[in-house]
DSSP file (Angstrom, degrees, kcal/mol; ACC not computed):
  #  RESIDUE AA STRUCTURE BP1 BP2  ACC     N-H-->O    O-->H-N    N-H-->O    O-->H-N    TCO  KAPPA ALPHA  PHI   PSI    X-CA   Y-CA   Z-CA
    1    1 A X              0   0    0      0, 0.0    12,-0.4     0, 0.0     2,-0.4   0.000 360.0 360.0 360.0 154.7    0.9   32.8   15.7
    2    2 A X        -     0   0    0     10,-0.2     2,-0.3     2,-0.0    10,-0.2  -0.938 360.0-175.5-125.0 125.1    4.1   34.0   17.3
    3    3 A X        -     0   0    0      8,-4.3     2,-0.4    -2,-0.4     0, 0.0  -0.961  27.9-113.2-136.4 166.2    7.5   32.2   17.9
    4    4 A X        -     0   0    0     -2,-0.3     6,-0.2     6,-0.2     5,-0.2  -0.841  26.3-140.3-101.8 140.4   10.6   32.8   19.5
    5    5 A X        -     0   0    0      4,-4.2    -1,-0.1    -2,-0.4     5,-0.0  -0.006  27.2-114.7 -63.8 159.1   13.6   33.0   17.3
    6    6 A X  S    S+     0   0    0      1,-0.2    -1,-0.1    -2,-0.1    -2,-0.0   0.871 125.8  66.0 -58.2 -39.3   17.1   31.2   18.6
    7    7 A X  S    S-     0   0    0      1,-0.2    -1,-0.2     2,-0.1     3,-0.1   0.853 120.3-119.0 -51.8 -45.9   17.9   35.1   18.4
    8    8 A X  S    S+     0   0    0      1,-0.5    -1,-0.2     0, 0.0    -2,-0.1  -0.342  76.0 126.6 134.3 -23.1   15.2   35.8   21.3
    9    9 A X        -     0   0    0      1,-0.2    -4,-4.2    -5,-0.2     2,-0.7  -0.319  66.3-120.2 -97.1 157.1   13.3   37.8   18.9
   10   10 A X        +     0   0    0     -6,-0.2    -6,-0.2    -3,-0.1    -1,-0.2  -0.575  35.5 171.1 -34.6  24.6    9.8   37.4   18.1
   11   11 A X        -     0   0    0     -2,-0.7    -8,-4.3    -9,-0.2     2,-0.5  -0.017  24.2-127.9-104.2 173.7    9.1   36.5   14.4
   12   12 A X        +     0   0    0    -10,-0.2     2,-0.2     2,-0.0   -10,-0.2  -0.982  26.1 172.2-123.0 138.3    5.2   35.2   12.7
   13   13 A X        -     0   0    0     -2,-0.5     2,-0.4   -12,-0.4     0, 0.0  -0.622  22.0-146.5-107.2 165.2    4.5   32.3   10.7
   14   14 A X        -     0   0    0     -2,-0.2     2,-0.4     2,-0.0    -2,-0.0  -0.985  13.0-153.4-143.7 131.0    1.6   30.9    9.5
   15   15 A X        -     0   0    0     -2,-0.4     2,-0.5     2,-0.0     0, 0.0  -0.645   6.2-162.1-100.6 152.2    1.3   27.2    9.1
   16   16 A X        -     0   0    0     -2,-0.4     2,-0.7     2,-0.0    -2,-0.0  -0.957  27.4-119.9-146.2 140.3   -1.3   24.9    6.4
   17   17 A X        +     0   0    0     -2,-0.5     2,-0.3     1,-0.0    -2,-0.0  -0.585  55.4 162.3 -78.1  93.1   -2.4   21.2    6.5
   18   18 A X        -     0   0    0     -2,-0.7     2,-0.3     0, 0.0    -2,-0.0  -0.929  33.0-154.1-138.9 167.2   -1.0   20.3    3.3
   19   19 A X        -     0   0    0     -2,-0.3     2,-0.3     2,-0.0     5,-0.0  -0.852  35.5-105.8-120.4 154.3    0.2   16.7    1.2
   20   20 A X    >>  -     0   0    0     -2,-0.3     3,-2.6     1,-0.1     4,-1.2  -0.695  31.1-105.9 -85.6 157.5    2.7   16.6   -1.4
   21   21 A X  H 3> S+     0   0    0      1,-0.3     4,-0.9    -2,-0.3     5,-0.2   0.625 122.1  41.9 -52.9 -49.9    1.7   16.3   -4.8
   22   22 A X  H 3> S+     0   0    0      2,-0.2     4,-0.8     1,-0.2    -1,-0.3   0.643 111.3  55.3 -73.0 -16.2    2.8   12.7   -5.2
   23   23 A X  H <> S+     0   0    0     -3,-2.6     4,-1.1     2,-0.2    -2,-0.2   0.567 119.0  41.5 -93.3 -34.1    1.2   11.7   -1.5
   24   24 A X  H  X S+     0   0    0     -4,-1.2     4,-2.6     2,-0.2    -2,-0.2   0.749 108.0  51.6 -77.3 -19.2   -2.0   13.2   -3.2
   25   25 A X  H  X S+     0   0    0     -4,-0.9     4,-2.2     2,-0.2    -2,-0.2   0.902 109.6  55.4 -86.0 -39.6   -1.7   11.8   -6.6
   26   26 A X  H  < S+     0   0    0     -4,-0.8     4,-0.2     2,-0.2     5,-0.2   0.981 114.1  45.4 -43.8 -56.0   -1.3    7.9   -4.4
   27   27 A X  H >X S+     0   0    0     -4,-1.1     3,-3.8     1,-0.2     4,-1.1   0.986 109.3  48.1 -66.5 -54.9   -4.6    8.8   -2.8
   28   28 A X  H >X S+     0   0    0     -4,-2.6     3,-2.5     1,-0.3     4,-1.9   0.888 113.3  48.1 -45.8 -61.8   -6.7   10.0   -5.7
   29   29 A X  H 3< S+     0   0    0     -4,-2.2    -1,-0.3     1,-0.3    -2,-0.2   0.279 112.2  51.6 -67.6  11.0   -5.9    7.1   -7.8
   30   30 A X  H <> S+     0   0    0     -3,-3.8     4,-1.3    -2,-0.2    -1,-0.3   0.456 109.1  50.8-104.4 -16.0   -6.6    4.8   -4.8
   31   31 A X  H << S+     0   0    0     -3,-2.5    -2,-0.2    -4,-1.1     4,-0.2   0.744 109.4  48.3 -93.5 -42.2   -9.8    6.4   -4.5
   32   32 A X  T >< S+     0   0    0     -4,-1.9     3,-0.7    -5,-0.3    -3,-0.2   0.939 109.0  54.3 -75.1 -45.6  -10.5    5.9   -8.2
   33   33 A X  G >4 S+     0   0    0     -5,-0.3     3,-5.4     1,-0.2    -2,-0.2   0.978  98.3  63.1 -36.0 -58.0   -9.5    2.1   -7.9
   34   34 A X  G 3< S+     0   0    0     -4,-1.3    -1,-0.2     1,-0.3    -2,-0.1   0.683  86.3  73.0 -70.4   9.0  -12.1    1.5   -5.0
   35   35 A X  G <  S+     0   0    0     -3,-0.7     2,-0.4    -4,-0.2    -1,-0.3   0.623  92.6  73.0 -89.6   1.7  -15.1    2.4   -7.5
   36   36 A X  S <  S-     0   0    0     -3,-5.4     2,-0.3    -4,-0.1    -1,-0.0  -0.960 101.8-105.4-132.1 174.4  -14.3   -1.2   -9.1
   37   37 A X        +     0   0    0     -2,-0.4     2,-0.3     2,-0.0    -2,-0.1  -0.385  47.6 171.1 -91.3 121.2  -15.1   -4.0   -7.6
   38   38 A X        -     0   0    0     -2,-0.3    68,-0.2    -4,-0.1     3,-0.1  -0.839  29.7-149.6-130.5 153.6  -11.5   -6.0   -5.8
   39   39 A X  S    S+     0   0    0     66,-1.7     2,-0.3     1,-0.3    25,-0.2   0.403  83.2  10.4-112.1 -18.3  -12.0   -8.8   -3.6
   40   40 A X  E     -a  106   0A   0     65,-2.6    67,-2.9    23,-0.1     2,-0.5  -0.958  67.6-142.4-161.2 150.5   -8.3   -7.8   -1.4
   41   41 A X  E     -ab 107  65A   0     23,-1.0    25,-2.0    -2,-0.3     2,-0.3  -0.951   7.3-160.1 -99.8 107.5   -6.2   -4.8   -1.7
   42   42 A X  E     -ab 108  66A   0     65,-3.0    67,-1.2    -2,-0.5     2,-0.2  -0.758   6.6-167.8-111.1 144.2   -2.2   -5.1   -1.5
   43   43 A X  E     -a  109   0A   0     23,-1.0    25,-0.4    -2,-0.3    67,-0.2  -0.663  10.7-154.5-139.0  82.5   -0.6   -1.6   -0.5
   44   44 A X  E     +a  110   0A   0     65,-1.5    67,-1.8    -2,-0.2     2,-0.2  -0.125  41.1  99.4 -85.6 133.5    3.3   -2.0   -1.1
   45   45 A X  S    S-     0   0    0     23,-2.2     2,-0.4    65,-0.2    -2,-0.1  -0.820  74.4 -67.1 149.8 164.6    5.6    0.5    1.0
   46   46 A X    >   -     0   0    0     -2,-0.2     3,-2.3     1,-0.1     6,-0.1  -0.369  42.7-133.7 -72.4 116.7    7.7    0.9    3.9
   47   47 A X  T 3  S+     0   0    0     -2,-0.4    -1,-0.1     1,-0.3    22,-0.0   0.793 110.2  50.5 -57.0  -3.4    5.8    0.7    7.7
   48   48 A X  T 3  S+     0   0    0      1,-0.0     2,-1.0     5,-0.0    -1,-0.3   0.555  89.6 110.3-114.9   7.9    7.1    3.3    9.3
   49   49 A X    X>  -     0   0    0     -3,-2.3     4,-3.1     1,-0.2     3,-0.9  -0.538  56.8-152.0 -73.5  90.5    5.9    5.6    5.8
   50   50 A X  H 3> S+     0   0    0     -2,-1.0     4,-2.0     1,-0.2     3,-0.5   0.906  91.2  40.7 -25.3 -65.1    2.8    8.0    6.8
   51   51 A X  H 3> S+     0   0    0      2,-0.3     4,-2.4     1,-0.2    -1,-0.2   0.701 112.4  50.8 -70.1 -22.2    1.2    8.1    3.4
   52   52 A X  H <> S+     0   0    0     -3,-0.9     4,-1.3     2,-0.2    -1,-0.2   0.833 113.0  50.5 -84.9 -31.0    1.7    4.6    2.6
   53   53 A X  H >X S+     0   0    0     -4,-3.1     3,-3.9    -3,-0.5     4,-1.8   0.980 108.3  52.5 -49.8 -85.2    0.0    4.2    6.3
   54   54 A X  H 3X S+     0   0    0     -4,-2.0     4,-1.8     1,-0.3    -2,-0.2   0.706 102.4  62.0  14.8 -78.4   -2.7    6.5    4.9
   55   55 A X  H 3X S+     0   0    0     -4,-2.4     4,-1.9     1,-0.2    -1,-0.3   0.787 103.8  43.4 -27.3 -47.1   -3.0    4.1    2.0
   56   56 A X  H <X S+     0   0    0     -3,-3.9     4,-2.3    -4,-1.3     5,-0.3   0.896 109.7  60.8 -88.2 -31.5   -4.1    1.1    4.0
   57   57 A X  H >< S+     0   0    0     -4,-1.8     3,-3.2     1,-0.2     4,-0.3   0.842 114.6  37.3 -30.5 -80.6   -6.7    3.4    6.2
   58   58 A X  H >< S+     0   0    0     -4,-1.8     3,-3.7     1,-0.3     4,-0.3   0.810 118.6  42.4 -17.0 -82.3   -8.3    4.1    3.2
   59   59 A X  H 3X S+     0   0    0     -4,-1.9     4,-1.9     1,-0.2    -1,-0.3   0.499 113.3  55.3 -67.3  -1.1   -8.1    0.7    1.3
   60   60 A X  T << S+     0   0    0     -3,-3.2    -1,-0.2    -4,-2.3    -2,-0.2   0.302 104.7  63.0-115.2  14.0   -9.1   -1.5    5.1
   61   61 A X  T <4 S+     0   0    0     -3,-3.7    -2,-0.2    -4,-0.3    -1,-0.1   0.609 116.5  28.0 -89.7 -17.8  -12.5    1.2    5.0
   62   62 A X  T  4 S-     0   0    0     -4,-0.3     2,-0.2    -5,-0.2    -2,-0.1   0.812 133.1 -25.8-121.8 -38.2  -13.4   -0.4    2.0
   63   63 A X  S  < S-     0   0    0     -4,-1.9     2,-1.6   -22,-0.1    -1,-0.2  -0.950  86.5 -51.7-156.8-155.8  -12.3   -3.9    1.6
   64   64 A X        -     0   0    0    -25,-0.2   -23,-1.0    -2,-0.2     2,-0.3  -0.371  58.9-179.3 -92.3 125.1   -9.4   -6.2    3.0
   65   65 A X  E     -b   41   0A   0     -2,-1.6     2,-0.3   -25,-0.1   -23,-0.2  -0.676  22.1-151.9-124.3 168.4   -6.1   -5.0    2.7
   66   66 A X  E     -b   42   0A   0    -25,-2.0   -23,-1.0    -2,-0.3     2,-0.8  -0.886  14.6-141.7-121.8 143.0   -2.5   -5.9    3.5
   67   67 A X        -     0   0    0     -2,-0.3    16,-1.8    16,-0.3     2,-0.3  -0.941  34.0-174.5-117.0  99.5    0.2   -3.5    4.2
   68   68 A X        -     0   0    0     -2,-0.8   -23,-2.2   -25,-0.4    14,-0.1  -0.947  32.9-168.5-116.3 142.5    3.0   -5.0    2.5
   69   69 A X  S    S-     0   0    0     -2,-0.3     2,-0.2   -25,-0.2    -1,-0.1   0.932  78.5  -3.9 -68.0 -43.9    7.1   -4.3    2.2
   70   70 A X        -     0   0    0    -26,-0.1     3,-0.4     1,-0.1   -25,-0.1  -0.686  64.4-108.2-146.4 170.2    7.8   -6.6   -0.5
   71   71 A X  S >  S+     0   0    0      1,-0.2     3,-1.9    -2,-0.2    -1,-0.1   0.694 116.5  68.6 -88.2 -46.7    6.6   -9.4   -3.0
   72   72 A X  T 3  S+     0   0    0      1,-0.3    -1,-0.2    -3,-0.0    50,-0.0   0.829  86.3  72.2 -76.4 -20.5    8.6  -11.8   -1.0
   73   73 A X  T 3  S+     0   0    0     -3,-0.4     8,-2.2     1,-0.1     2,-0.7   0.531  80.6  86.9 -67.0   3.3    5.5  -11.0    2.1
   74   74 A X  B <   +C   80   0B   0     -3,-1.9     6,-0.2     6,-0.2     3,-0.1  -0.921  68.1 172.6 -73.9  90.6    3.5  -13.0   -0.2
   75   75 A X        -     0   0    0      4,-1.7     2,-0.2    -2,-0.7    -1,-0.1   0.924  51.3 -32.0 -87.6 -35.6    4.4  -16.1    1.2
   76   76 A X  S    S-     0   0    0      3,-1.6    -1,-0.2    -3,-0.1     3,-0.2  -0.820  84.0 -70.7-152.0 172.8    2.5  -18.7   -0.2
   77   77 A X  S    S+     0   0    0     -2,-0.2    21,-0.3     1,-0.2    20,-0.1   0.812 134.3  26.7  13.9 -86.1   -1.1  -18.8   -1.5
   78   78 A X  S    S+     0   0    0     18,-0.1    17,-7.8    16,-0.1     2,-0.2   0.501 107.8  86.6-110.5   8.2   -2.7  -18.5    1.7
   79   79 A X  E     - D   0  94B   0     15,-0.3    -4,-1.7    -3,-0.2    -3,-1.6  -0.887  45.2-176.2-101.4 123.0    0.3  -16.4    4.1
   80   80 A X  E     -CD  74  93B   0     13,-3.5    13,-1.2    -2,-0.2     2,-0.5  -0.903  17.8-154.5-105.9 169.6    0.7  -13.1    4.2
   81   81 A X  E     + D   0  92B   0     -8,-2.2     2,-0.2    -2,-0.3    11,-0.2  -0.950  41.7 161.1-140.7 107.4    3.5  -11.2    6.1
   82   82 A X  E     - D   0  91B   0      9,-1.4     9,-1.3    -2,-0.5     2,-0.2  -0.992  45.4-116.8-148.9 138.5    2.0   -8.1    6.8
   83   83 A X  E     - D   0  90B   0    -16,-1.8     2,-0.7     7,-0.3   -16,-0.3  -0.509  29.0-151.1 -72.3 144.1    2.1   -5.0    8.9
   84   84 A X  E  >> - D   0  89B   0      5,-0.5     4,-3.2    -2,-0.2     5,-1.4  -0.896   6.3-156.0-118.0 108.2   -1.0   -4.4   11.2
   85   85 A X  T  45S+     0   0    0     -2,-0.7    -1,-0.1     1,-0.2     5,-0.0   0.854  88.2  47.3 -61.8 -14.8   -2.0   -0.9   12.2
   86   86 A X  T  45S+     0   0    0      1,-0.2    -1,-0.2     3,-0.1    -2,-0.0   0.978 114.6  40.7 -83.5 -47.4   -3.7   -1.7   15.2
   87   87 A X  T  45S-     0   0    0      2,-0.2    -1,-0.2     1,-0.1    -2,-0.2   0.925  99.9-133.6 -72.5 -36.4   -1.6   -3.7   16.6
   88   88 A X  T  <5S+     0   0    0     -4,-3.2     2,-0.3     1,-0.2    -3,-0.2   0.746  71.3 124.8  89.0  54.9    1.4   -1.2   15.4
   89   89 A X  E   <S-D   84   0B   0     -5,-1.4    -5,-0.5    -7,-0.0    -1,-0.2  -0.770  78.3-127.5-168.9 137.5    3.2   -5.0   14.3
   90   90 A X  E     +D   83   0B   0     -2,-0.3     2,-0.5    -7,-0.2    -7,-0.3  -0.253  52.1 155.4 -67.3 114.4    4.5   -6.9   11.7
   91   91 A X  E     -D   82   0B   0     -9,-1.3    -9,-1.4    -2,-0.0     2,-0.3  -0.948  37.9-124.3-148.6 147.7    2.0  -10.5   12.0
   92   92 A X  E     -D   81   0B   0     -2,-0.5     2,-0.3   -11,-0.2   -11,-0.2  -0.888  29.4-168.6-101.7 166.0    1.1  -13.4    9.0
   93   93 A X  E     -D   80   0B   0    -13,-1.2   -13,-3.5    -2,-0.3     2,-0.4  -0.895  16.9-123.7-156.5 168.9   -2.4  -13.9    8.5
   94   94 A X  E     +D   79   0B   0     -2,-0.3     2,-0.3   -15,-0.2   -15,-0.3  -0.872  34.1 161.8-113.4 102.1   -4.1  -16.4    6.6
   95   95 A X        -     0   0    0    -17,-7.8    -2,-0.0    -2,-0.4     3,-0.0  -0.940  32.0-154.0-150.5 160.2   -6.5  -15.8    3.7
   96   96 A X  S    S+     0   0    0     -2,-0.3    -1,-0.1     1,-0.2   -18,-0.1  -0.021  73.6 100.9-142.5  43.4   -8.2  -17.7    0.6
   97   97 A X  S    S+     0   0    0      1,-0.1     2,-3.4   -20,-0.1     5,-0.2   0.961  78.3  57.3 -62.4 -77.0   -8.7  -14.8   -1.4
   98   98 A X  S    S+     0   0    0    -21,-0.3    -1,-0.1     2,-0.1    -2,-0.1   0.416  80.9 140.3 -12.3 -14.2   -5.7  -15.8   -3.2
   99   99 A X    >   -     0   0    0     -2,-3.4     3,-1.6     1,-0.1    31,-0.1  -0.142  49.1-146.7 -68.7 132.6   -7.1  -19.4   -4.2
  100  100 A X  T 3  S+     0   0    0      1,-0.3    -1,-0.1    29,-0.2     4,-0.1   0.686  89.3  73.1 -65.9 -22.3   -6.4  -20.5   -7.4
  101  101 A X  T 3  S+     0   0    0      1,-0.1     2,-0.3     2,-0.1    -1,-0.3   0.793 100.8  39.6 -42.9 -43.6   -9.7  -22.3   -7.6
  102  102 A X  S <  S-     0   0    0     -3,-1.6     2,-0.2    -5,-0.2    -1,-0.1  -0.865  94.8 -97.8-121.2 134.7  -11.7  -19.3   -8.0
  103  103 A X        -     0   0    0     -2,-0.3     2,-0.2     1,-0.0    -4,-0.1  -0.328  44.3-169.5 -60.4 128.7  -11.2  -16.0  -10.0
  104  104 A X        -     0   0    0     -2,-0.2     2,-0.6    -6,-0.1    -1,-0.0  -0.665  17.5-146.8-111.7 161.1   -9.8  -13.2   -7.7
  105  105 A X        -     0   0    0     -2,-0.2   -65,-2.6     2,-0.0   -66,-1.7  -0.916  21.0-177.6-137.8 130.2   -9.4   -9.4   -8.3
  106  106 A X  E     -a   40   0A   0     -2,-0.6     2,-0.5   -68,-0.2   -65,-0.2  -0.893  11.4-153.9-126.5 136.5   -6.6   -8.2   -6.5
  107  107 A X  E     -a   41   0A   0    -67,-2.9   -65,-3.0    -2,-0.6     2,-0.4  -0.950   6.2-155.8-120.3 155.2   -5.6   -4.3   -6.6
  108  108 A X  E     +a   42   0A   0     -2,-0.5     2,-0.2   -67,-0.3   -65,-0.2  -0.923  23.0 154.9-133.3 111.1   -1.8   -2.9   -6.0
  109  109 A X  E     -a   43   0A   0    -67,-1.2   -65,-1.5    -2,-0.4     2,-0.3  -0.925  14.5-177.0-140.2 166.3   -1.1    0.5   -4.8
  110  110 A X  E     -a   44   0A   0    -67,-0.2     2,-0.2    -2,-0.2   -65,-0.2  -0.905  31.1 -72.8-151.9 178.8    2.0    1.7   -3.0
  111  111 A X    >   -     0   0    0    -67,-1.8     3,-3.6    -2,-0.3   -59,-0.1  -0.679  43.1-105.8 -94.2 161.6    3.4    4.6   -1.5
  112  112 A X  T 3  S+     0   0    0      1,-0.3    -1,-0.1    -2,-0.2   -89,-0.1   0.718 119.6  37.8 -46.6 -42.3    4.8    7.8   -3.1
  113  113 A X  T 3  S+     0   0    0    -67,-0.0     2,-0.6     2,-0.0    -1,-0.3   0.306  79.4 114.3-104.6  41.5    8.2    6.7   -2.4
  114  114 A X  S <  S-     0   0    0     -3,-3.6   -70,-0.0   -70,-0.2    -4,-0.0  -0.747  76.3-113.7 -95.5 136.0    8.2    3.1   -2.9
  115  115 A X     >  -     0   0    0     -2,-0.6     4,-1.0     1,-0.1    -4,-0.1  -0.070  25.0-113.5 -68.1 162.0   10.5    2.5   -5.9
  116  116 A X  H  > S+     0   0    0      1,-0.2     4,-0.7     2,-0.2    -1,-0.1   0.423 108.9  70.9 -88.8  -6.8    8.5    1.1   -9.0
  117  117 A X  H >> S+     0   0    0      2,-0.2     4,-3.6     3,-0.1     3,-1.6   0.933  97.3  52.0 -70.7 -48.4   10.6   -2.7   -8.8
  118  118 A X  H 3> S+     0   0    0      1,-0.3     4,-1.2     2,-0.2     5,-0.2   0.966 111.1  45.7 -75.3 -38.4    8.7   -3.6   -5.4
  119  119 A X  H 3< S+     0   0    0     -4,-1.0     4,-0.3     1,-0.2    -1,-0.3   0.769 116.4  47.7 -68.2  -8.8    5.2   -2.8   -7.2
  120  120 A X  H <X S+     0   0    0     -3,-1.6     4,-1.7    -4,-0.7    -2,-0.2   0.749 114.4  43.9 -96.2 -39.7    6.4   -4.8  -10.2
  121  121 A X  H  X S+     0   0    0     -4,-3.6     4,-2.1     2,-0.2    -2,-0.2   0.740 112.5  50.8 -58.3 -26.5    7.6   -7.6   -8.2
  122  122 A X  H  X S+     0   0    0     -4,-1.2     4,-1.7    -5,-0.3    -2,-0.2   0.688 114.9  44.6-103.8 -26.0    4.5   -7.7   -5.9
  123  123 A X  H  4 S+     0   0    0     -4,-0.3     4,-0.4    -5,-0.2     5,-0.2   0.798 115.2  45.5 -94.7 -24.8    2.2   -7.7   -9.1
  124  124 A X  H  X S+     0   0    0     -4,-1.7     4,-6.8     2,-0.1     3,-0.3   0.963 113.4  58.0 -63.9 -45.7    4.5  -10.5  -11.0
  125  125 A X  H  X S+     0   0    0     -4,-2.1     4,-2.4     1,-0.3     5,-0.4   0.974 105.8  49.6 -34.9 -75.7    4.3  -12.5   -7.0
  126  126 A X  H  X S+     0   0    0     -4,-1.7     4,-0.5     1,-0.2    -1,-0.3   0.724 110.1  44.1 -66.3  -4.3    0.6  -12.5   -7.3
  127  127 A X  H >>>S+     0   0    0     -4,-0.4     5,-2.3    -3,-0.3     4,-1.8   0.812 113.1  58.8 -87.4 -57.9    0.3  -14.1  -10.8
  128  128 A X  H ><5S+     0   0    0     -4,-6.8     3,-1.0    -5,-0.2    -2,-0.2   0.876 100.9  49.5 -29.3 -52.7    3.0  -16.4   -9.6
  129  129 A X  H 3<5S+     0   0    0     -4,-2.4    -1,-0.2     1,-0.2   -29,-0.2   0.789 113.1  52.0 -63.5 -27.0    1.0  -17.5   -7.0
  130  130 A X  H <<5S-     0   0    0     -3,-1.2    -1,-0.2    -4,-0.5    -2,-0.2   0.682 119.6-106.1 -35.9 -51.2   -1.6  -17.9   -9.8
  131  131 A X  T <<5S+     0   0    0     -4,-1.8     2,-0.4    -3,-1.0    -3,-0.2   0.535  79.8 133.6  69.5  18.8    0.5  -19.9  -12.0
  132  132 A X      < -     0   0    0     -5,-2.3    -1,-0.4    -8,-0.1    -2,-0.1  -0.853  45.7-153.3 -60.5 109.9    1.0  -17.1  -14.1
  133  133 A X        -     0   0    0     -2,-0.4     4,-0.5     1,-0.1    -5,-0.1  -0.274  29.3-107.0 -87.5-163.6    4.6  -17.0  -14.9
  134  134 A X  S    S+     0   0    0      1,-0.2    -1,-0.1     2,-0.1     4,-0.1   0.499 117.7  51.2-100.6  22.6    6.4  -13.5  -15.8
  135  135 A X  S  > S+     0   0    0      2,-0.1     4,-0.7     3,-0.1     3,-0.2   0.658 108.5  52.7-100.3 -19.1    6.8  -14.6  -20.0
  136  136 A X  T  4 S+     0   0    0      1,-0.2     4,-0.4     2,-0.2    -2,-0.1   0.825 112.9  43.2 -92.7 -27.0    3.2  -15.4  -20.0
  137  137 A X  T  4 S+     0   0    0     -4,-0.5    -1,-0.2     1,-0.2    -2,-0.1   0.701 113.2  49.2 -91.2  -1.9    2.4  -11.7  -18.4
  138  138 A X  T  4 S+     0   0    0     -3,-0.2    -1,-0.2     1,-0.1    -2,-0.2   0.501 109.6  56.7-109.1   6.9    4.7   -9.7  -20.7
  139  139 A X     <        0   0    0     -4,-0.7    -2,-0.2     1,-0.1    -3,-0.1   0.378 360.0 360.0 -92.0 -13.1    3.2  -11.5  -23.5
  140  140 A X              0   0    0     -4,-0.4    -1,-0.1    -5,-0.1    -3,-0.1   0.515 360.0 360.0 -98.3 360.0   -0.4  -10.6  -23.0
C-alpha cells in the first residue's frame, strides 16, 4: 500500500491487525475463566476502553455480565450501575444473582489498564455485599 508523505513523496508501509501483549494476556485468562461454571461476570475498566469493551463481548456471549468502573457501581445487593454496549449508556439494572440467600459464583476481570485497587475493591464490594467483611477475607 502506498501513501503520501507531508513531503509529497510517496513512501510504502505495510500495516497488521495486532493486540498488545497485556490486551491479549486479559483475553486468554478470560477465556480460561469461562470454562468454570459463574453465575454473573463483573468486568472492571473504564467505558470508553476498547479492550475492556472487548472484555464484556466476550463475557455477555457466555453468561451475564456487567461492565463496571468501580466497586462503588455495586450499589446494593440487587443495583448495578453499569455501562451498556447496546445502548452505548451508563443505566442500573436489577439482578438477584447477588442474593445472599443462595450461593453465587461471581467472576472479576478487568481491563489491561485498570489499576489493580479498582479490581481489589470490586472483589472486597462483592463479599461485602455478602457479609463478608475485608478481615474475614485476608484471613482465609
Amino acid at each position: 500500500m502506498a501513501i503520501e508523505a507531508r513531503d509529497g513523496t510517496r513512501e510504502k508501509f505495510q500495516s497488521f491487525d495486532t493486540i498488545c501483549g497485556a490486551t491479549q494476556e486479559r483475553q486468554d485468562a478470560l477465556f480460561t475463566l469461562l470454562k468454570e461454571k459463574m453465575d454473573i461476570l463483573l468486568v472492571v475498566g473504564g467505558y470508553n476502553s476498547s479492550n475492556t469493551s472487548h472484555l464484556v463481548e466476550i463475557g455477555n456471549d457466555h453468561l451475564p455480565t456487567f461492565f463496571i468502573e468501580e466497586a462503588a457501581c455495586l450499589r446494593s445487593i440487587e443495583e448495578v450501575l453499569h455501562f451498556d454496549l447496546h445502548s452505548n449508556e451508563e443505566k442500573t439494572s436489577y439482578t438477584n444473582l447477588l442474593d445472599p440467600g443462595k450461593p453465587v459464583i461471581v467472576g472479576v476481570t478487568a481491563g489491561a489498564s485498570c489499576p489493580n485497587n479498582l479490581i481489589e475493591d470490586t472483589i472486597v464490594k462483592v463479599f461485602a455485599l455478602r457479609g463478608v467483611g475485608r478481615e474475614q477475607i485476608l484471613a482465609s
